[in-house]
N, C-alpha and C positions, 0 to 999 in steps of 0.2 A: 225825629231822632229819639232812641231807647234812654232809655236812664241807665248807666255804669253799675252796671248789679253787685252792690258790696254788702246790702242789707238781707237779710232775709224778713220779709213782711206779714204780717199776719194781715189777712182779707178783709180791713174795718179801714173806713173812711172818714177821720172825723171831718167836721164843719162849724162847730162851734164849742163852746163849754163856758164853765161856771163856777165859779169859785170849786168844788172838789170834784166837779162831775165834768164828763167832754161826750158828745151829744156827734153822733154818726149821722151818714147822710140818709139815713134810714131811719133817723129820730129815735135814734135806741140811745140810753143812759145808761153810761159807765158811770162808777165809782174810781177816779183814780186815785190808786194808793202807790204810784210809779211816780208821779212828779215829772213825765219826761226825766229821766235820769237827775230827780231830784233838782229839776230847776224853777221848777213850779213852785216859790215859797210863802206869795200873799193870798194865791187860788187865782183861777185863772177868770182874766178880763175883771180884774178888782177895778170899781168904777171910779174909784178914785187914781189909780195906775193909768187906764185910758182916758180919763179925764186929762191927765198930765201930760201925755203924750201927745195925743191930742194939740193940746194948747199949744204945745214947742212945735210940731210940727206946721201947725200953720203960722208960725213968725219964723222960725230957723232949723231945717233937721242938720244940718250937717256944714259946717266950714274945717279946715287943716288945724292943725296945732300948731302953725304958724302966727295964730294970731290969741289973742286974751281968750278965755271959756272962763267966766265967772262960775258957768255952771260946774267944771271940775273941783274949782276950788268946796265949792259951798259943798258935792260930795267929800271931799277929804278931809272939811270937817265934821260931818256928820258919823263917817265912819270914825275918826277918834272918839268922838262923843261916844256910840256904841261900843265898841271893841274895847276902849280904855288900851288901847294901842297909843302912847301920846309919844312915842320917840321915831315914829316910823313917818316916813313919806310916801306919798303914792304915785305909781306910777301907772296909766289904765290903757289896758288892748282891749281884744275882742273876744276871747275864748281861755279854757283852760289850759290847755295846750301851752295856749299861744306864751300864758302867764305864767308858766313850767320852762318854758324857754326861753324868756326873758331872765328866768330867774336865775337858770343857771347860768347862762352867757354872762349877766352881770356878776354873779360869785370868781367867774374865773377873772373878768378885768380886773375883780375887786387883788383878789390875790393870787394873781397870775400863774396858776396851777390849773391843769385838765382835766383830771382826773374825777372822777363822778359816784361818790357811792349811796345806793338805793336797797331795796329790800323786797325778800321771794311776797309775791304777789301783789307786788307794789304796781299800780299803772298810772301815771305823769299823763300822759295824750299820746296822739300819732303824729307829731311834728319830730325833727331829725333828732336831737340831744333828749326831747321828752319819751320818745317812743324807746330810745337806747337804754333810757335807763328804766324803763317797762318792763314788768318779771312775763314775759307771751312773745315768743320765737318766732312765732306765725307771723306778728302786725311788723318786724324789726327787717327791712330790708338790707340789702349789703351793704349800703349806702349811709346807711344808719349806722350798722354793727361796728362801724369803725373808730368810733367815738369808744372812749374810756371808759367804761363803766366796771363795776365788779359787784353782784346782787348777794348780798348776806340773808343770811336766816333772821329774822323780826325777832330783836331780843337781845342777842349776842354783843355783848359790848365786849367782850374776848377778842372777837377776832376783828370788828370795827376799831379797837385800839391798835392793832396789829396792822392793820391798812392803813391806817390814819398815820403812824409813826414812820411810813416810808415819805412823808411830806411832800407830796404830788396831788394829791385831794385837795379840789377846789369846791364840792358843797357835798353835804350827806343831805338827802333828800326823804321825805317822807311823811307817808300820810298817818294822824295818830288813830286814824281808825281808816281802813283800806275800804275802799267804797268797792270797785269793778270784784276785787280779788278776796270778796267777801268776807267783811265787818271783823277781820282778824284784828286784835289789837293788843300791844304788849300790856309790861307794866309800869307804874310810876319811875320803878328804880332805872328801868332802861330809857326812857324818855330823858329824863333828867341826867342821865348818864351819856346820854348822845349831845346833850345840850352841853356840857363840862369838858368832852374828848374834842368838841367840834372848837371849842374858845383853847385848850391846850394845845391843838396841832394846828391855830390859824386856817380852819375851815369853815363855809360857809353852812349854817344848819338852817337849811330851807323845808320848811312846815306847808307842806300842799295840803291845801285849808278850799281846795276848790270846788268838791262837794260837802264836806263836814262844814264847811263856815256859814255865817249867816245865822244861824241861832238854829241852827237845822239837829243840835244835840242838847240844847238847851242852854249852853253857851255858847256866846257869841260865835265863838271859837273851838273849835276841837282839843289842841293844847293849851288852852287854858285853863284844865283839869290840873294841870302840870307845874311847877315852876321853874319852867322856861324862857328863854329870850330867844328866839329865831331871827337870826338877821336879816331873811325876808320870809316873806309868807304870802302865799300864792293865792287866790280868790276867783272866780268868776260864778257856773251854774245858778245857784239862787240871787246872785245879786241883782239880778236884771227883769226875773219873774218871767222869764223868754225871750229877753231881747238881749241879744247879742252884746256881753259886756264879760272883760275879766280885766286884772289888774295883780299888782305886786305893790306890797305894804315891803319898804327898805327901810333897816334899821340906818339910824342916822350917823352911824361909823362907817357906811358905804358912801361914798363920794359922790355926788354928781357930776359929770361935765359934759359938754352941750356935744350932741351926736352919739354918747355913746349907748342910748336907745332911741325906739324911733318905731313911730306906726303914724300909716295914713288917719284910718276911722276909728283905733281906738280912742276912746272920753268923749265919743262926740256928742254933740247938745242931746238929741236922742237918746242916747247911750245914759247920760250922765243923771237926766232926768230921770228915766226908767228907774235908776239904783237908788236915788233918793226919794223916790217916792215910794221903793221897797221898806228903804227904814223907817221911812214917816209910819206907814201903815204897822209894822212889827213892832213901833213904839207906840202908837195911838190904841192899836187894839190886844196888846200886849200876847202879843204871839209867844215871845219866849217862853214865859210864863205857859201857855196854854201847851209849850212842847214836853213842858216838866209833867204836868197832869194828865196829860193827854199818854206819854208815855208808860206813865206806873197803871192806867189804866187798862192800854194794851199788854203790857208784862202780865198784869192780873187774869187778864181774859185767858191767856200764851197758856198758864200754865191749866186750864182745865182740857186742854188737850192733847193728850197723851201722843199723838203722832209723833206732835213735836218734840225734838231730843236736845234741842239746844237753843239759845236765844241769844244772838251776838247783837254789838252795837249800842248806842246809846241816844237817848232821846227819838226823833225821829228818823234817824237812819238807822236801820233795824234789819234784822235777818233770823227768819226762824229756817233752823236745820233739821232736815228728816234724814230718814235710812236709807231711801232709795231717790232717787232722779226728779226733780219736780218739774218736768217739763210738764210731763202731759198733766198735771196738775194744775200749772202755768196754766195751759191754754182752756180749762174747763174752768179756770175762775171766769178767764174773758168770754169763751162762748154760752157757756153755760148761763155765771153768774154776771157776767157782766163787770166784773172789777178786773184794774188792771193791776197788776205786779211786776215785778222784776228778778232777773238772774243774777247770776255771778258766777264767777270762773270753777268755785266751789259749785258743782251741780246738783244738791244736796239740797240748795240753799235757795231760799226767796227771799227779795228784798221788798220792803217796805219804807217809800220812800215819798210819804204824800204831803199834799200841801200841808202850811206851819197852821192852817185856819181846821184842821179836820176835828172832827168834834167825836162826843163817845157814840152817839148814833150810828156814824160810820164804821165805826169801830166794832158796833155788835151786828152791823151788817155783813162786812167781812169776817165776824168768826160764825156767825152762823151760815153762811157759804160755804164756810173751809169747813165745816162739819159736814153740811150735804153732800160735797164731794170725799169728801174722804171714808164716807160710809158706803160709796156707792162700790 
């Protein structure tokens, strides 16, 4: 049987990897400065991550949320601990997506309104309400399009007041720095301005925090540059370091009651384990911290390079912008140089999205790549 050809592949086969490197079945060494889409956040196979995994796996991988998981709870503390999130509750899936679609289903129980508003080059996932409210007409099938949505300009609190006042809006949605839809981000006054129209018209302001979270910008959190309250806030990619985990942090003005979410293997022991020994390690070897230094390091580097014309983003989710297309520039990092990179819907643009562990070494080994190539 073929595989459902939705990807296009580039011809490298990994088979293992290492804290910032992933090692093909040719024993050739990448540089990844991709993360997997930024989910790679302690470095990959941290021996203390498979050490835990490990462990859990041979006493329990997996039972229903039908019965006690000490191990969720002991995450849900730990994430208040980090995030300084103390009024939220968690609730844990499997994916981003999936924690985009939870979150909005729950906004509309919360106040029984459908209606959906998001922002131009916003992307949520490809699940049915998350993909509708996705600024890409291509991933949105009909099935989808049916759903409420109405996508604003990033910024405009004009005409978000305007939507917001016909009182049918049940959550404005929004990443505070756009990952897929390249590292656009407004400013203070609109952020905090979404957070104030959203408590006026009884809307729910959901802050997709599922690639920017995790300490992946240097705080914990994306809007927490902000002074903000989101009454939920969406998570998964980095919490897991690859293993399959997302979740919704609910403010505690949203209600629980028993059925009105619901997942087989989301929090499972596996699962749960994996995210807390993500923050173990981001607190033990103080990753945050190495994102703040590590970034003004990179900016410093950015700017003796004149290609570059622009530099979005913050901390480690970063994006340098040229003039023309950086595909085939893309692909002579990886065949060429061996590092790997990332796109966005801007094609302009390369994303820079590597593990929270990368050091300045790596740092001067991708700019002095990006100069070989770009002289060529």
């Amino acid at each position: 049987m073929s595989l459902f050809n939705v990807y296009p592949l580039f011809d490298i086969t990994p088979v293992k990897a290492k804290d910032v490197y992933v090692f093909d079945d040719n024993n050739t060494k990448y540089l990844d400065l991709y993360g997997g889409h930024a989910v790679i956040s302690i470095g990959h196979s941290h021996p203390k991550y498979v050490a835990a995994i490990s462990e859990q796996v041979s006493k329990l991988g997996f039972y229903s949320n039908s019965i006690q998981n000490p191990l969720q709870k002991a995450l849900a503390e730990k994430l208040v601990s980090f995030s300084g999130c103390t009024d939220y509750e968690l609730f844990l899936c499997n994916s981003g997506a999936e924690a985009n679609e939870n979150a909005l289903k729950l906004a509309s129980f919360h106040n029984q309104k459908k209606k959906v508003i998001a922002f131009k080059n916003g992307f949520h996932g490809r699940t049915s309400a998350a993909v509708a409210a996705t600024d890409n007409a291509k991933i949105i099938a009909p099935i989808n399009a049916q759903q409420e949505v109405e996508i604003l300009e990033l910024g405009d609190l004009v005409a978000l007041e305007k939507a917001l006042a016909k009182n049918d809006v049940c959550a404005v949605i929004i990443e505070c720095i756009q990952g897929v839809g390249g590292l656009d981000e407004s400013n203070t006054a609109f952020y905090e301005g979404v957070d104030l129209l959203c408590k006026k018209y009884n809307t729910c302001f959901i802050a997709d925090e599922v690639q920017s979270g995790f300490g992946r910008t240097g705080d914990f959190f994306a809007f927490q540059k902000y002074n903000v309250t989101p009454d939920i806030i969406s998570i998964a990619k980095g919490m897991g370091n690859g293993f399959p985990i997302g979740g919704i942090l609910i403010h505690k003005n949203i209600k629980a009651s028993y059925g009105l979410l619901g997942t087989t293997f989301g929090g499972n022991h596996l699962a749960s384990v994996a995210s807390s020994t993500v923050l173990e390690v981001i607190e033990e070897e103080n990753l945050m911290q190495n994102v703040k230094e590590i970034s003004a390091y990179f900016l410093e580097k950015a700017k003796e390079i004149s290609e570059i014309k622009n530099i979005k983003g913050r901390g480690l989710m970063l994006g340098l912008e040229f003039d023309f297309p950086i595909a085939e520039l893309r692909k002579k990092l990886i065949f060429n140089q061996q590092i790997f990179t990332g796109s966005a819907k801007n094609p302009n643009l390369l994303r820079i999205l590597p593990p929270l562990t990368i050091k300045k070494e790596h740092v001067n080994a991708f700019f002095n790549a990006l100069k070989i190539e770009l002289s060529c």
